[in-house]
C-alpha positions, 0 to 999 in steps of 0.5 A: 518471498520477501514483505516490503513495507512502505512507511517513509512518510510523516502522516502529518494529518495524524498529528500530534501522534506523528510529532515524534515518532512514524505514523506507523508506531501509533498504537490500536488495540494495545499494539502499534499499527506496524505489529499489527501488520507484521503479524499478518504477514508471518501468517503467509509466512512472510518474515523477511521484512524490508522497510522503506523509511525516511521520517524518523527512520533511526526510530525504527532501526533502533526498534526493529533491528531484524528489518533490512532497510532502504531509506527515502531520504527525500521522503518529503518531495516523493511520494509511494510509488517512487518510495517503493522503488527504493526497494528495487534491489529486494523484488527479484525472487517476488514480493509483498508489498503494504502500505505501512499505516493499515490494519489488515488481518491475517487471513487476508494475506493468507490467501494473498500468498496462494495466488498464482497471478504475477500481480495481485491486488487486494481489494475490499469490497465493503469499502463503501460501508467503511466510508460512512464514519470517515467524514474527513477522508470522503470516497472520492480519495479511495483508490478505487478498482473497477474489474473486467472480467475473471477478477482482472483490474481494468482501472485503478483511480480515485476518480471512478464513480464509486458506483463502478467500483468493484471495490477500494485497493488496501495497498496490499499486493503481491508480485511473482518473480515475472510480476516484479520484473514487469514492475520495474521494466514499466517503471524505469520505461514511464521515469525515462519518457515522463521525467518530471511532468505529468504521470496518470492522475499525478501532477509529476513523476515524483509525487505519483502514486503506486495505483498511477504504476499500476494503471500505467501498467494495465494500460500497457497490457499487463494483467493485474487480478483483484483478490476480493476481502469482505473487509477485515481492513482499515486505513488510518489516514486521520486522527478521526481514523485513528479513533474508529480503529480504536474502537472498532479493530478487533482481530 
C-alpha cells in the first residue's frame, strides 16, 4: 500500500516561512512538518511515498529524491481534492492519503492500516479543546464529521454545529483496493455532471475540497467509518499554529 501526500499549495498565511520553500518544510521540534509525517507512516509501514507537489516542487525533488512525484502545476487555481486526483495512477493496490501541513503521531496510523473498511476516516475527537488557542483559524473552519451509527460518517462539513460534531477529520485516511476504485468512479462521474459549476460546499468544481468528494460519496451511499483519535494531531494552517505546535507538539 502506497502513502500519498498532498503538499501542492503555498500556505501563504503562513508566511514569511513559506516565502521560499513549501509549508511543509517549516520546522517543529527540530524536525520539518513533512518528517514529522513520514515518520508516522513508516510506523504502519507505509514507505513508498508519493507527493503531490507544485509550489516549489524541484525543492522537494532535490530534498526527497526516493518520493515518486505528481505535480499540480496549476496548484494556484485547484484546490485538495482535484490535487489528489493528480495521484490517480498510484491508488489501485489502495492507499493512505495525508494532508502535507499536519503533525499526527505514529499510533494514529497504526491503527489506521488495521481497518478492514474500504474508507476510513481519521478523526480526532478532542478537536474542540484544540480550538480554544486558534483564534485565527475558529471552529467554524473544522472539517467537521458527524456519525450514524457503528462509526459510519453521515456528513462531513464545515457547516455542522460544532455540538453535532463527533469530531474534526485530520486529513488522514485510508482507501482499500475497492475504496479507491469508488473514489475515482464518484470523481470522474461528479467532474462529467458538475464541469465547473457548484460541487457540495464549493463554489466550483475545481476549488472543491476532498470532505466535498467524500460528502459526495456518502450521499451516493458508500460507507465511509470514522477511526476515532483522542488528539495526538495538529494542524498548522497559520503562524499562530505554528507557534502552538512548537510549544506544545511533543511525540
Amino acid at each position: 500500500m502506497k502513502a500519498i501526500i498532498i503538499g501542492a499549495g503555498r500556505g501563504a498565511r503562513l508566511m514569511p516561512h513559506t516565502a521560499d520553500s513549501p509549508k511543509c518544510f517549516a520546522e517543529v521540534g527540530g524536525k520539518r512538518i513533512l518528517d514529522w509525517g513520514l515518520v508516522a507512516l513508516a510506523a504502519g509501514g507505509l514507505t513508498d511515498i508519493v507527493y503531490i507537489g507544485g509550489y516549489q516542487i524541484d525543492l522537494i525533488k532535490r530534498e526527497y529524491p526516493a518520493f515518486t512525484f505528481c505535480h499540480n502545476a496549476d496548484w494556484p487555481n485547484n484546490n485538495i481534492m482535484e490535487s489528489l486526483m493528480h495521484a490517480e495512477a498510484h491508488m489501485d493496490g489502495g492507499f493512505v492519503c495525508a494532508y502535507s501541513d499536519i503533525l499526527y503521531t505514529p499510533e494514529i496510523i497504526g491503527e489506521l492500516v488495521k481497518s478492514t473498511h474500504d474508507c476510513t476516516l481519521v478523526c480526532d475527537t478532542d478537536w474542540r479543546a484544540r480550538y480554544v488557542q486558534r483564534t485565527e483559524h475558529p471552529e467554524e473552519d473544522g472539517e467537521k464529521v458527524r456519525l450514524d451509527g457503528n462509526m459510519r460518517v453521515a456528513a462531513i462539513n464545515r457547516t455542522m454545529p460544532s455540538e453535532d460534531a463527533f469530531g474534526e477529520y485530520i486529513g488522514v485516511a485510508q482507501f482499500t483496493s475497492d475504496g479507491a476504485a469508488a473514489l475515482k468512479r464518484h470523481y470522474h462521474d461528479a467532474r462529467e455532471r458538475h464541469g465547473d459549476g457548484p460541487f457540495q460546499a464549493a463554489k466550483t468544481f475545481r476549488k472543491a475540497y476532498l470532505i466535498d468528494l467524500f460528502q459526495h460519496m456518502i450521499d451516493a451511499g458508500v460507507d465511509m467509518h470514522a477511526q476515532p483519535t483522542h488528539g495526538g494531531y495538529m494542524e498548522i494552517d497559520t503562524n499562530q499554529d505554528f507557534q502552538i505546535a512548537r510549544k506544545e507538539w511533543a511525540v
